[in-house]
C-alpha positions as CSV (number, residue, x, y, z in Angstrom):
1,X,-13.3,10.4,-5.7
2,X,-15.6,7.5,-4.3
3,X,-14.7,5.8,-0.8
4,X,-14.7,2.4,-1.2
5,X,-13.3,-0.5,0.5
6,X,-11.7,-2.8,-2.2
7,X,-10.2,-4.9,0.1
8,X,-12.9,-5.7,1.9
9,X,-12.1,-9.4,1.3
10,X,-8.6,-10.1,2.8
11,X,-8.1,-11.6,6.1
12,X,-8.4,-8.8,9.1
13,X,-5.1,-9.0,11.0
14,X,-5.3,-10.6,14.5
15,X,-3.4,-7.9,16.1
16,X,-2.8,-7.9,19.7
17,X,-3.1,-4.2,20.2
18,X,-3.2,-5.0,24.5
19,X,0.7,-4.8,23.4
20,X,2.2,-1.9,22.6
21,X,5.0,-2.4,20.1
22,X,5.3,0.7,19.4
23,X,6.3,2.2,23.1
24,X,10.2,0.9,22.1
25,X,11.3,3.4,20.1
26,X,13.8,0.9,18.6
27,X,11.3,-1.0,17.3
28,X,10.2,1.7,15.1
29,X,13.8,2.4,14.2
30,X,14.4,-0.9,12.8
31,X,11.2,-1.2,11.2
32,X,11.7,2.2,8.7
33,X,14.9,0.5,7.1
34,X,12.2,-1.8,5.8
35,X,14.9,-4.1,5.6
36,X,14.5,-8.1,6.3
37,X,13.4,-7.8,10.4
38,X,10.5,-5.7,8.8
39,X,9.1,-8.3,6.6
40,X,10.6,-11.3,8.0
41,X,12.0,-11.0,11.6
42,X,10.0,-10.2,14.3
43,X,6.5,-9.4,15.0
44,X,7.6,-6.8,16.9
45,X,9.4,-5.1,14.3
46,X,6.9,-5.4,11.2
47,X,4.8,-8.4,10.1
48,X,7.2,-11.3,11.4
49,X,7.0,-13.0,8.3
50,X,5.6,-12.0,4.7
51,X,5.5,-14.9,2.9
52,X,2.9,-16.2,0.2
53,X,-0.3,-17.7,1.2
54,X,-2.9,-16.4,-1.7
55,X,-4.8,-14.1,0.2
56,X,-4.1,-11.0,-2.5
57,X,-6.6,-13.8,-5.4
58,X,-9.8,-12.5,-3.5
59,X,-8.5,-8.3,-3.8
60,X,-7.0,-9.1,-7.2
61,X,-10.9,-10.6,-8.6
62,X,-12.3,-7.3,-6.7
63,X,-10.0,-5.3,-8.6
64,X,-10.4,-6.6,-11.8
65,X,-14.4,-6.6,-11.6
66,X,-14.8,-3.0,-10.0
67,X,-12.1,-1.5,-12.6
68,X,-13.3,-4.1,-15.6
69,X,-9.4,-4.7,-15.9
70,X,-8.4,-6.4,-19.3
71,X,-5.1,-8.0,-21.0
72,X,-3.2,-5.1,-22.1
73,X,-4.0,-2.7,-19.2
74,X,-1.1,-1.2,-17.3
75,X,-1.0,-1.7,-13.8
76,X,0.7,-0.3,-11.1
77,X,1.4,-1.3,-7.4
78,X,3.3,1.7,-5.5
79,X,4.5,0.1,-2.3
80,X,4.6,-3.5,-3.7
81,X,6.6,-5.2,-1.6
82,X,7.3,-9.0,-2.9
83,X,4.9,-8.4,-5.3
84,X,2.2,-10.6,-4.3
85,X,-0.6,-8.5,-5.3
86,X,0.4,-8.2,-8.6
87,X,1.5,-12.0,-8.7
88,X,-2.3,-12.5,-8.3
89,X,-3.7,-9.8,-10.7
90,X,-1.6,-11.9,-13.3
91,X,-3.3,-15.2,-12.6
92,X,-7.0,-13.6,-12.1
93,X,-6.7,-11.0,-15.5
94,X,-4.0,-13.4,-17.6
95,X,-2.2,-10.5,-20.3
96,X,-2.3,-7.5,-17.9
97,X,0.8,-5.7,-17.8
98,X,2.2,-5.3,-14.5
99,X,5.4,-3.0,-12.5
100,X,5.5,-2.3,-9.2
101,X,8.1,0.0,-6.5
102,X,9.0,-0.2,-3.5
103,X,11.3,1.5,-0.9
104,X,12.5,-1.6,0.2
105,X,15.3,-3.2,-1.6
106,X,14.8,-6.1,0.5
107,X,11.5,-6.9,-0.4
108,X,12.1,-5.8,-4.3
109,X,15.2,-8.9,-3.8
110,X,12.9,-11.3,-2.1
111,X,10.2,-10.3,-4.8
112,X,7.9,-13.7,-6.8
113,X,9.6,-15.0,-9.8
114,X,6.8,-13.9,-12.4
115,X,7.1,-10.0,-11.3
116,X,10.5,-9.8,-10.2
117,X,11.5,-8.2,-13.1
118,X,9.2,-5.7,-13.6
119,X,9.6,-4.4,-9.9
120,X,12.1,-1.7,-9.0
121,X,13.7,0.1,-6.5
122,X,12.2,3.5,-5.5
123,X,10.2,6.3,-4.0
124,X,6.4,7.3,-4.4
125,X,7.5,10.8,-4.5
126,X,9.3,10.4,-7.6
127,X,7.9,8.0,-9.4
128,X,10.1,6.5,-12.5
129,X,7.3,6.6,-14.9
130,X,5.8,9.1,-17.3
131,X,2.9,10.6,-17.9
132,X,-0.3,8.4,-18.1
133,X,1.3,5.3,-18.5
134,X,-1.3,3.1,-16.1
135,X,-4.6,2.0,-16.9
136,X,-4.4,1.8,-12.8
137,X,-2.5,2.8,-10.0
138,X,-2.7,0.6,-6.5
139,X,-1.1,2.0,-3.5
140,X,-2.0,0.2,-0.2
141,X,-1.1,1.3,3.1
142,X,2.4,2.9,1.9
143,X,2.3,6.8,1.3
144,X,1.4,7.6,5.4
145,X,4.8,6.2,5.8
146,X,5.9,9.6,4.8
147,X,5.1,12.9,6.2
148,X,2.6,15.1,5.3
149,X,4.2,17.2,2.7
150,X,5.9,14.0,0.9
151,X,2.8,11.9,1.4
152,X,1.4,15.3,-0.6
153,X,3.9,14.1,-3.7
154,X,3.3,11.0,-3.4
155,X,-0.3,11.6,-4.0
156,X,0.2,13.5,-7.0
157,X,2.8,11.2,-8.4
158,X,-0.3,8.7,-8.2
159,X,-2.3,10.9,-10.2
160,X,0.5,12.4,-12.3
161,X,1.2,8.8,-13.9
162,X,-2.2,6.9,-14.0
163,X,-4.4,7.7,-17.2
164,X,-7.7,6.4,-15.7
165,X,-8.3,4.5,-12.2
166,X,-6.3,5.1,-8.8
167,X,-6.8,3.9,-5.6
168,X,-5.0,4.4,-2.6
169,X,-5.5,3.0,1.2
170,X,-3.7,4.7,4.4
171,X,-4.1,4.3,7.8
172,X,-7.1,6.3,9.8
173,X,-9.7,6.4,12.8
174,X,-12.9,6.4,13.3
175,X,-13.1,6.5,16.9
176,X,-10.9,8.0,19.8
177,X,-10.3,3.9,20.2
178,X,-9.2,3.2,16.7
179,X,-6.6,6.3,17.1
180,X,-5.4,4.8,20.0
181,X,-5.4,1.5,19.1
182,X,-3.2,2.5,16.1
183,X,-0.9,4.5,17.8
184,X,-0.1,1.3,20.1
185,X,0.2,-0.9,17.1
186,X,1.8,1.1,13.9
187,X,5.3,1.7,13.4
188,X,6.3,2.7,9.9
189,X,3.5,5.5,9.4
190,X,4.7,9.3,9.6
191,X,0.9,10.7,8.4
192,X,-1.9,9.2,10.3
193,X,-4.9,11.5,9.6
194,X,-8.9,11.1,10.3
195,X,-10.9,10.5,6.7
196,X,-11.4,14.3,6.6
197,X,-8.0,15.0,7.0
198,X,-7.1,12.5,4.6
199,X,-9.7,13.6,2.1
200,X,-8.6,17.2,2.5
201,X,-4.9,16.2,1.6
202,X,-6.5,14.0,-1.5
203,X,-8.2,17.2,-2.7
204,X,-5.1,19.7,-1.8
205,X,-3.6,17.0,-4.4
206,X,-5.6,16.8,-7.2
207,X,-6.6,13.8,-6.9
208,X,-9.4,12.1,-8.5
209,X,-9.2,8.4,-7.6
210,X,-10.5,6.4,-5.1
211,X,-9.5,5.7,-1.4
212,X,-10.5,3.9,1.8
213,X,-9.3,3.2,5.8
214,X,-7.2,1.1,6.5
215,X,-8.7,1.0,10.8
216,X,-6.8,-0.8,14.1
217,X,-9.8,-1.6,15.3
């Protein structure tokens, strides 16, 4: 496992964590139905608008140069909302084979026209996949939105169906500020570990890919 930060070039959010979304426990309510307020109603209640604006080109390039990604590899996005991430891996590595899941059958619906039909409808505990079918397996900030024994599966549903690279990217702390600082700001994660913890789960696992922080700082 190597800790590496593979999104090091997409925009930091500008979040105001002075407000404390998360101290309305409604907010967080309607933000796990990961429905349309989550991804396109209020800031309150999730990102208050996902919409397409390119920045997944820069993450896709870093991808595709760290993993050497070629047409014909397999990829898959667990947690891929609209699909914009793999919208750009098409563009930057032209002939990779893309799928994606996600919880949300909002987002899947709302999903780009290029991927829309390889996404689907699911969980990252039970992944619909067999065996070893990815050349790699992308899951950003998605499996510390379940608790710690699901995020477990999840992890080794990652490994189970990847036959080379993973990566994954959860919420953490580095600081007694960045703990706090998330804690205002998140409302969809369930498992919010420091990097040990999360490295100890990783191991616990079986998992051999690599992993970084996503950090409110």
């Amino acid at each position: 496992m190597t800790e590496i930060n593979l999104l090091d070039s997409y925009p930091r959010a500008k979040r105001p964590i002075s407000a404390n979304r998360s101290a309305d426990p409604n907010n967080r309510i309607i933000a796990r139905r990961f429905g349309r307020e989550y991804f396109d109603g209020d800031r309150t209640q999730g990102y208050g608008g996902y919409r397409y604006d390119g920045r997944w080109i820069a993450v896709a390039r870093r991808f595709k140069d760290f993993y050497q990604l070629a047409p014909g590899d397999r990829i898959l996005d667990v947690g891929c909302a609209k699909g914009f991430m793999l919208h750009d891996l098409l563009q930057v590595v032209p002939g990779v084979d893309v799928y994606g899941v996600d919880i949300s059958e909002y987002a899947v619906e709302q999903s780009m026209d290029d991927v829309s039909s390889r996404l689907s409808v699911g969980n990252a505990e039970q992944l619909p996949y067999p065996d070893n079918s990815f050349d790699l397996v992308v899951s950003i900030n998605t499996i510390h939105n379940l608790p710690r024994d699901r995020c477990l599966e999840a992890t080794r549903e990652i490994q189970r169906v990847s036959r080379r690279h993973k990566y994954i990217q959860v919420d953490s702390w580095l600081t007694d500020e960045h703990r706090k600082n998330l804690e205002r700001w998140v409302l969809t994660a369930l498992t919010c570990l420091a990097p040990e913890a999360w490295k100890s789960l990783f191991h616990e696992a079986g998992y051999t890919g690599d992993y970084y922080w996503t950090l409110a700082e």
